[in-house]
Rosetta silent file (secondary structure, phi, psi, omega in degrees, C-alpha in Angstrom):
SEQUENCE: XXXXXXXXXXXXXXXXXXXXXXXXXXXXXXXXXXXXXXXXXXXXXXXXXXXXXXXXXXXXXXXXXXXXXXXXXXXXXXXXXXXXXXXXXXXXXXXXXXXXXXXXXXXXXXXXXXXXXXXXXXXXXXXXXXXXXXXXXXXXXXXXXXXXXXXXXXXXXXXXXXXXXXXXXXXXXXXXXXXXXXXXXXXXXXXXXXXXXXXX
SCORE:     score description
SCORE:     0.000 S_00000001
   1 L     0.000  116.493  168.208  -30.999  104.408  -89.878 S_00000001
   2 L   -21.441  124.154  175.307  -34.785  105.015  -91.012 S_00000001
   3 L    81.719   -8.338  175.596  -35.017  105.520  -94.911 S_00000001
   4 L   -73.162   81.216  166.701  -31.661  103.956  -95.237 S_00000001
   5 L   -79.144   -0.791  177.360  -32.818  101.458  -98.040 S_00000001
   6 L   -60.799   -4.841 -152.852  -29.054  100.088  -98.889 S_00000001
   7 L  -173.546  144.465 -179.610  -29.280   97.815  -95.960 S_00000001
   8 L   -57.600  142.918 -169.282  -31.305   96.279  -93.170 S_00000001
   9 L   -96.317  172.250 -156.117  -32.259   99.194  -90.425 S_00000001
  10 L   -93.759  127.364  174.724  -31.198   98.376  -86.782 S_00000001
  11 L   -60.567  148.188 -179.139  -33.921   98.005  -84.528 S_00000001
  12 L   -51.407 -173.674  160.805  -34.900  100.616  -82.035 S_00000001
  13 L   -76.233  -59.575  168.694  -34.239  100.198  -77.929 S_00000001
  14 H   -25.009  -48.423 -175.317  -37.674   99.989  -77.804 S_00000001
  15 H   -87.762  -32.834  173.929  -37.948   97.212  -80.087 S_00000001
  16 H   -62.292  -47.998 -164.934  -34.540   95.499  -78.406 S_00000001
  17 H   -71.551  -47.577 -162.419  -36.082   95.290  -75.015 S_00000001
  18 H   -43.424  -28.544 -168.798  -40.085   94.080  -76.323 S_00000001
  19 H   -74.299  -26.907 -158.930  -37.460   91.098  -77.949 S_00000001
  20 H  -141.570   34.649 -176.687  -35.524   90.755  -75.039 S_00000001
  21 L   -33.355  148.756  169.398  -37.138   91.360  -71.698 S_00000001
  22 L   -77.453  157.488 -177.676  -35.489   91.592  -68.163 S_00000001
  23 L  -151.377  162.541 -149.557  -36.172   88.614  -66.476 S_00000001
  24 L   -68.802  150.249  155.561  -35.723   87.087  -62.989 S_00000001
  25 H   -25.250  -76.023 -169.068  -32.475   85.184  -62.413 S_00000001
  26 H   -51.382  -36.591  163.049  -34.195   81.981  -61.498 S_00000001
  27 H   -71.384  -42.582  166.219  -35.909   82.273  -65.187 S_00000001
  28 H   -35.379  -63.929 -159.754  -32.831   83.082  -66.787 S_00000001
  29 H   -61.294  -38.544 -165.544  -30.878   79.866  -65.638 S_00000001
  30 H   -37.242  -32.215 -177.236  -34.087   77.657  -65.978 S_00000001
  31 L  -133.640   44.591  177.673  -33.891   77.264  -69.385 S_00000001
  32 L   -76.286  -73.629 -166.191  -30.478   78.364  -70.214 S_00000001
  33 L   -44.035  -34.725 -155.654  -29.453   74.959  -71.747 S_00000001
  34 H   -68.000  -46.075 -156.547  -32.478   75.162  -74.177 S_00000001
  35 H  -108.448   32.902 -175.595  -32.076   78.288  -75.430 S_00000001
  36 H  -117.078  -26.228  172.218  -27.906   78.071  -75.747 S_00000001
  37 H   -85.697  -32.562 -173.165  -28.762   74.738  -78.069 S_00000001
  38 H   -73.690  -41.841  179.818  -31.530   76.338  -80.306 S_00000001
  39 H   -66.837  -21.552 -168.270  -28.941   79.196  -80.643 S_00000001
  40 H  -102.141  -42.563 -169.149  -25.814   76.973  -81.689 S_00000001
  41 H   -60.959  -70.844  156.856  -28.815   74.914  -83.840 S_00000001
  42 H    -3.798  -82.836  174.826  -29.711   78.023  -85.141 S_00000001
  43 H   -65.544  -51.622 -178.985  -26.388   79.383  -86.482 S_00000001
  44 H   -46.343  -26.384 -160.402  -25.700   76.338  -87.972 S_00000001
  45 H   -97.688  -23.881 -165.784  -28.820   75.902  -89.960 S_00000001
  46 H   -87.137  -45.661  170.768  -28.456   79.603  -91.170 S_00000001
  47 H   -65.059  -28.726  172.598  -24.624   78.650  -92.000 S_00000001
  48 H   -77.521  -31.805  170.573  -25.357   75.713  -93.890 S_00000001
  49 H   -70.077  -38.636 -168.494  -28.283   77.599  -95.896 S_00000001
  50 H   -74.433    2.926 -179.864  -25.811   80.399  -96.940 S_00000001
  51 H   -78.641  -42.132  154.046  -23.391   77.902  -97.794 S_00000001
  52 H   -93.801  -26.595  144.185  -25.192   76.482 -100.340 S_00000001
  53 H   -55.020  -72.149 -170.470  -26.120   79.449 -101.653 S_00000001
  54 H   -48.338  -35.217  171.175  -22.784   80.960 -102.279 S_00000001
  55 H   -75.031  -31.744  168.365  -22.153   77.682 -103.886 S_00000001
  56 H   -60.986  -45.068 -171.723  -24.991   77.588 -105.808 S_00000001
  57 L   -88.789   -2.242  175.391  -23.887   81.509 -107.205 S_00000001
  58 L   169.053  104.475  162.971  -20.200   80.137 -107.603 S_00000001
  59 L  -109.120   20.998  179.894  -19.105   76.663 -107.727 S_00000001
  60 L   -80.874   -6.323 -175.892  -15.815   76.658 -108.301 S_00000001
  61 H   -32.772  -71.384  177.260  -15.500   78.462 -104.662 S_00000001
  62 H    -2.355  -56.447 -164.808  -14.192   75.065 -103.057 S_00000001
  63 H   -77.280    3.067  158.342  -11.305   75.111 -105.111 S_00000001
  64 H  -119.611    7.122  161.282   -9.896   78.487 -103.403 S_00000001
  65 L   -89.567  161.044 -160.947  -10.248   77.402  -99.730 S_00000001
  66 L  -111.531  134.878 -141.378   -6.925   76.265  -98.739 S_00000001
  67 L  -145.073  146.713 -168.044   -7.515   73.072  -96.586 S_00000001
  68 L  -112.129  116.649  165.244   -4.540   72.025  -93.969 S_00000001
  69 L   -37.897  124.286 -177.884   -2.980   68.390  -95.307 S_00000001
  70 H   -60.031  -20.969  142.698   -4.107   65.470  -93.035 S_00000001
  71 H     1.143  -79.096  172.015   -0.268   65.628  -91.994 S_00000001
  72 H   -43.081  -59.969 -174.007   -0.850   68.705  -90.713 S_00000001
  73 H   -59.674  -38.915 -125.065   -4.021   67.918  -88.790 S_00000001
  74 H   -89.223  -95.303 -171.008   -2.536   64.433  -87.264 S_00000001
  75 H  -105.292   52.675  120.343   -0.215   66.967  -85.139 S_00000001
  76 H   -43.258  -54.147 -141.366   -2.460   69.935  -84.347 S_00000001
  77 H   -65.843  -67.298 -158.983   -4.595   66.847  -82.974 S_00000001
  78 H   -54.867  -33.462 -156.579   -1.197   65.059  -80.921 S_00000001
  79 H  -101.223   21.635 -178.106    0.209   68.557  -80.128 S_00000001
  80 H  -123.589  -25.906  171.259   -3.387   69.811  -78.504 S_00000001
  81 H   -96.194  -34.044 -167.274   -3.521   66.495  -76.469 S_00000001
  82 L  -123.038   -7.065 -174.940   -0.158   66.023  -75.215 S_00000001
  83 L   -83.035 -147.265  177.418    1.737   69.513  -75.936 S_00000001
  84 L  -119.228  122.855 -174.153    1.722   72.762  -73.997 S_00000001
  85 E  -127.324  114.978 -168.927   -0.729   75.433  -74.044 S_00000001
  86 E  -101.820  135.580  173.293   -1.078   78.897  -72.758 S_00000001
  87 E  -127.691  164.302 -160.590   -4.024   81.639  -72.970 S_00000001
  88 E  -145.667  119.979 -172.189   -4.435   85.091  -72.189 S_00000001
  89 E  -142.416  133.525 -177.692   -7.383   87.029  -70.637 S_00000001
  90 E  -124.958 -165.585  176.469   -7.239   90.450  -68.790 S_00000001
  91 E  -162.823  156.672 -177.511   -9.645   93.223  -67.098 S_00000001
  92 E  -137.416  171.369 -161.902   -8.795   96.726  -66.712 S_00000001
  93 E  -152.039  104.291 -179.091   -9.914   98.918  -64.068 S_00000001
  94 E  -100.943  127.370  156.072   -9.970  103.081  -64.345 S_00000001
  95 E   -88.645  153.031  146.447  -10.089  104.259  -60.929 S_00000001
  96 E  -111.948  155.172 -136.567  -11.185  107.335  -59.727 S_00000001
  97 E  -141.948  139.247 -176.132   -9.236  108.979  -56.587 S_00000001
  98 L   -60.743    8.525  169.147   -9.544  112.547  -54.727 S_00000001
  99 L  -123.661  -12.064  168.382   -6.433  113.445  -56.087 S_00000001
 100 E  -179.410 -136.979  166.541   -6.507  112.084  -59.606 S_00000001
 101 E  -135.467  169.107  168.295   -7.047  108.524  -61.115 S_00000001
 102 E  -130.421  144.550 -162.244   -5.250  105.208  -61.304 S_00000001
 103 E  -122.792  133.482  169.431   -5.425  102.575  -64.055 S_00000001
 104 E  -140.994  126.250  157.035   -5.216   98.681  -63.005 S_00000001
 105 E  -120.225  139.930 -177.813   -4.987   96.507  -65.384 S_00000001
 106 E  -113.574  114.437 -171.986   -4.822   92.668  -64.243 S_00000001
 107 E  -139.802  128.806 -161.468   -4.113   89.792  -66.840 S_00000001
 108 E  -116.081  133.452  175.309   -4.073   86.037  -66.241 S_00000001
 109 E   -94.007  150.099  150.997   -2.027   82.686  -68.264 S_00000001
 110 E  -131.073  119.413 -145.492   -3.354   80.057  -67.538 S_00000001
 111 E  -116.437  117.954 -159.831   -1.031   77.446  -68.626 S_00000001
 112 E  -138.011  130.963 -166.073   -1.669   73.510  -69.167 S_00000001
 113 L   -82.040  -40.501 -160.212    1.059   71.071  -69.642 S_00000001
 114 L   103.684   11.779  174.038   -1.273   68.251  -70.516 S_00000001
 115 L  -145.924  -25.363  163.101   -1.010   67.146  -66.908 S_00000001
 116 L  -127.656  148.637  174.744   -1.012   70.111  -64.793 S_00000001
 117 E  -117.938  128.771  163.897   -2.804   73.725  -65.420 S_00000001
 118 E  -107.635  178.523 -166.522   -1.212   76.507  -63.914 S_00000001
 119 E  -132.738   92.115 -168.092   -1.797   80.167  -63.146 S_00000001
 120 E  -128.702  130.306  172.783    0.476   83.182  -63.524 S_00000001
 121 E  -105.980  149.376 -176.903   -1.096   86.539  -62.842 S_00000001
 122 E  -150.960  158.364 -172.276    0.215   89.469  -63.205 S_00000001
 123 E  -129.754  150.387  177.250   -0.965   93.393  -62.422 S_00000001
 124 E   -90.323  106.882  168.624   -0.891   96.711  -63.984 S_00000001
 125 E  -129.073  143.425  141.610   -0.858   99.606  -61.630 S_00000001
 126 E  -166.387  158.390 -169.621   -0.473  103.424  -62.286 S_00000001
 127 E   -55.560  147.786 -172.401   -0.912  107.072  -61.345 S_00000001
 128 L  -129.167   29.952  155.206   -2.087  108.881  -63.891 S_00000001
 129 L  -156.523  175.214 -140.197   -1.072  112.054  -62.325 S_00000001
 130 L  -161.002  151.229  165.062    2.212  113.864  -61.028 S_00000001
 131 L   -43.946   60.765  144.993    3.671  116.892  -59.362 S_00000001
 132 L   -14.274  -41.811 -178.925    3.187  119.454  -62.139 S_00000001
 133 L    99.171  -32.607 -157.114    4.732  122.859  -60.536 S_00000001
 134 L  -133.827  168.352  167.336    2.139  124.745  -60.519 S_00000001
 135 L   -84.538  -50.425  166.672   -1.928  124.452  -59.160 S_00000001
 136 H   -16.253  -48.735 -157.852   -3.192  125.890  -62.059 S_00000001
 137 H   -99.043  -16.456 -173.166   -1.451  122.985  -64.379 S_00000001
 138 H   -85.025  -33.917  179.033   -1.934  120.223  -61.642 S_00000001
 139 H   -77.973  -29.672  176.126   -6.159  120.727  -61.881 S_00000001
 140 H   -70.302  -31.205   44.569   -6.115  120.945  -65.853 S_00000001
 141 H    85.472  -64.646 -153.081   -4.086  117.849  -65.098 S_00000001
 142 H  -106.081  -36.042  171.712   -6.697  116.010  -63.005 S_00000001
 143 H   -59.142  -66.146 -155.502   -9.763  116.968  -65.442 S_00000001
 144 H   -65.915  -53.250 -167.457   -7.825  115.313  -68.382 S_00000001
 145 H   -56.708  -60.172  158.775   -6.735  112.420  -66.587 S_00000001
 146 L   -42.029   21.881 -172.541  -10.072  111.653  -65.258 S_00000001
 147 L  -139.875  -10.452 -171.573  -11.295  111.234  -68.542 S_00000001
 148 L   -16.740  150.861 -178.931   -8.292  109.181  -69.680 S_00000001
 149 L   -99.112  164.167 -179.989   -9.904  107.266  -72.862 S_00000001
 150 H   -79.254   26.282  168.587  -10.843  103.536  -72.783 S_00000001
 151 H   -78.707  -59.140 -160.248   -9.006  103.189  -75.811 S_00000001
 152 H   -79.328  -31.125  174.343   -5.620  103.620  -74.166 S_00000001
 153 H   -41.455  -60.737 -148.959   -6.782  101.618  -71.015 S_00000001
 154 H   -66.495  -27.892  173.829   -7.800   99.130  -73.309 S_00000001
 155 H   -76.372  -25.737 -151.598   -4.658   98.961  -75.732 S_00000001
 156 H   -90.075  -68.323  146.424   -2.675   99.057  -72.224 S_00000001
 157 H    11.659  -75.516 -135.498   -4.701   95.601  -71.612 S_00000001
 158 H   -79.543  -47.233 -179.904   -4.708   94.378  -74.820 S_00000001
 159 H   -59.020  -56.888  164.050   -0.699   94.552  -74.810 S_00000001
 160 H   -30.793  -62.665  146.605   -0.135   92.964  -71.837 S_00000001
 161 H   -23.734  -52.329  178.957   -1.815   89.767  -72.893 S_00000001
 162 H   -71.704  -54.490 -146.185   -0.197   89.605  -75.868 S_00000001
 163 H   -97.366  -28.603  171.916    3.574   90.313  -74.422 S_00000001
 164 H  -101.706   14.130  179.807    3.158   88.461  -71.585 S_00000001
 165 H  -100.006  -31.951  126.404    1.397   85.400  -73.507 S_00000001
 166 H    -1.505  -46.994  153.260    4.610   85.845  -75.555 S_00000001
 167 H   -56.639  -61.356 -160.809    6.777   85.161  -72.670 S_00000001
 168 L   -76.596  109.654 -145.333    5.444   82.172  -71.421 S_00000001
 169 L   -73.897  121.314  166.220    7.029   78.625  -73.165 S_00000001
 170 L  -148.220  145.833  160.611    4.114   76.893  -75.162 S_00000001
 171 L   -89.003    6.977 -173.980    3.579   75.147  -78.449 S_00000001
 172 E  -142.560  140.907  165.747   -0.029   76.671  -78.681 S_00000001
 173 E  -135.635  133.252 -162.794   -1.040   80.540  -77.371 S_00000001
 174 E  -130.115  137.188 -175.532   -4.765   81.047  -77.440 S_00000001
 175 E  -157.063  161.027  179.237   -5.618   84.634  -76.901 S_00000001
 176 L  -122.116  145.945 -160.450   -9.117   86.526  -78.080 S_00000001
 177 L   104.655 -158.596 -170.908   -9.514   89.239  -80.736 S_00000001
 178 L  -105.748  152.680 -177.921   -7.170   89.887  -83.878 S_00000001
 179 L   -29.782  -80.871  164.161   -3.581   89.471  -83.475 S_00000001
 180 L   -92.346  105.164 -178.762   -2.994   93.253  -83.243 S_00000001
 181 L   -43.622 -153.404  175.550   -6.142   94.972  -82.003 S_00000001
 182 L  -100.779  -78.726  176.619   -7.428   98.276  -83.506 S_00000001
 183 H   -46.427  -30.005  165.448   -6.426   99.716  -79.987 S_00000001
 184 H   -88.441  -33.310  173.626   -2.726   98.734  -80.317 S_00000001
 185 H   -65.546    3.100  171.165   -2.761  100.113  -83.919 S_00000001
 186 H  -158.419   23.619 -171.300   -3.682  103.255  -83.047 S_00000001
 187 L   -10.667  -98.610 -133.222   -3.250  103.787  -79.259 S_00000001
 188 L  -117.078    9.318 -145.964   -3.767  107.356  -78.207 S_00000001
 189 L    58.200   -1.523  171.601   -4.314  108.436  -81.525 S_00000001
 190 L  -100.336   56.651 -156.068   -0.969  108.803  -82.651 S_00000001
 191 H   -38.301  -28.599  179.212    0.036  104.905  -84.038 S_00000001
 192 H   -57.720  -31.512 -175.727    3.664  106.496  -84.732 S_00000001
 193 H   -73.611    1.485 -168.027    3.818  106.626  -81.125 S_00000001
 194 H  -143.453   26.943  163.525    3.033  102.986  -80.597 S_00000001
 195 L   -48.937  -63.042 -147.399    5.135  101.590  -83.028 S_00000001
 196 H   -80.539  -27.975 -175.079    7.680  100.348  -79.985 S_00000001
 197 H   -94.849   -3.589 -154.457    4.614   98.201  -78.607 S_00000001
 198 H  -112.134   35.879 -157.527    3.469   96.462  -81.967 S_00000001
 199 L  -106.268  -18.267 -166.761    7.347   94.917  -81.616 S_00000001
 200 L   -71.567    0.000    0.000    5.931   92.165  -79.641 S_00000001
């Protein structure tokens, strides 16, 4: 925010695009390797300066990260090469329909033995409106629904992943985000109400 001296201010759109032009496909790819290594170079060199700073400002720091016993690592390493591992990735979908909307959500395991990878898919589908009684109550009905929020899509998603990466027999489950999202911790805005989903 302008005048906001506590902190750096966020650059404009204006200033995002002059940084970051569109550019043709064919330009894009050309130099895609180049600029995916100066960026990985990049973060590294910036993690390694702040690293020694913070050490430099406090060196006993070391001495509170908690470091996993080569024990430990020996079989991460044996159980990541020869055990079983499952991951979890979805997409949601809000449609909208001349009579209301429908929510598909689709989320895929993909599941590796250490000799075969498998695939188990699985789909979300539902109406997100119903036989009311009355027209009055069926059209307030179809505005709200068509507006459904992507929170609750998203939570709807989020769970799935989780419950059905839960299901599926692995020693390792690789999934992306925080355990319990934001969106399952507060679904619709009532979190009492979504208690029964954080069970997983």
């Amino acid at each position: 925010m302008p005048g906001n001296e506590s902190g750096p201010v966020a650059p404009t759109l204006a200033e995002v695009l002059d940084i970051a032009p569109w550019r043709r496909l064919e330009e894009h790819l050309t130099d895609l390797r180049e600029r995916v290594d100066d960026s990985i170079a990049g973060s590294q060199d910036l993690r390694r300066r702040y690293r020694e700073e913070l050490l430099a400002e406090q060196p006993d720091l070391p001495q509170h990260i908690r470091r996993p016993s080569e024990d430990a690592l020996a079989k991460a390493r044996e159980l990541i090469r020869h055990g079983s591992v499952a991951a979890a990735d979805g997409t949601v979908s809000q449609v909208p329909l001349a009579g209301g909307a429908k929510l598909q959500v689709g989320v895929v395991i993909a599941f590796n033995s250490g000799k075969v990878v498998d695939l188990v898919t699985r789909v979300f589908e539902h109406e997100l409106t119903a036989n009311v009684g009355s027209a009055m109550e069926y059209f307030a009905q179809l505005r709200g629904k068509r507006r459904i929020s992507s929170l609750v899509s998203h939570a709807i998603m989020l769970f799935g992943e989780r419950s059905l990466l839960i299901d599926q027999p692995a020693d390792w489950r690789l999934l992306h985000g925080e355990l319990i999202p934001h969106e399952l911790r507060t679904g619709a805005g009532r979190p009492s109400d979504t208690s029964p989903a954080l069970s997983i």
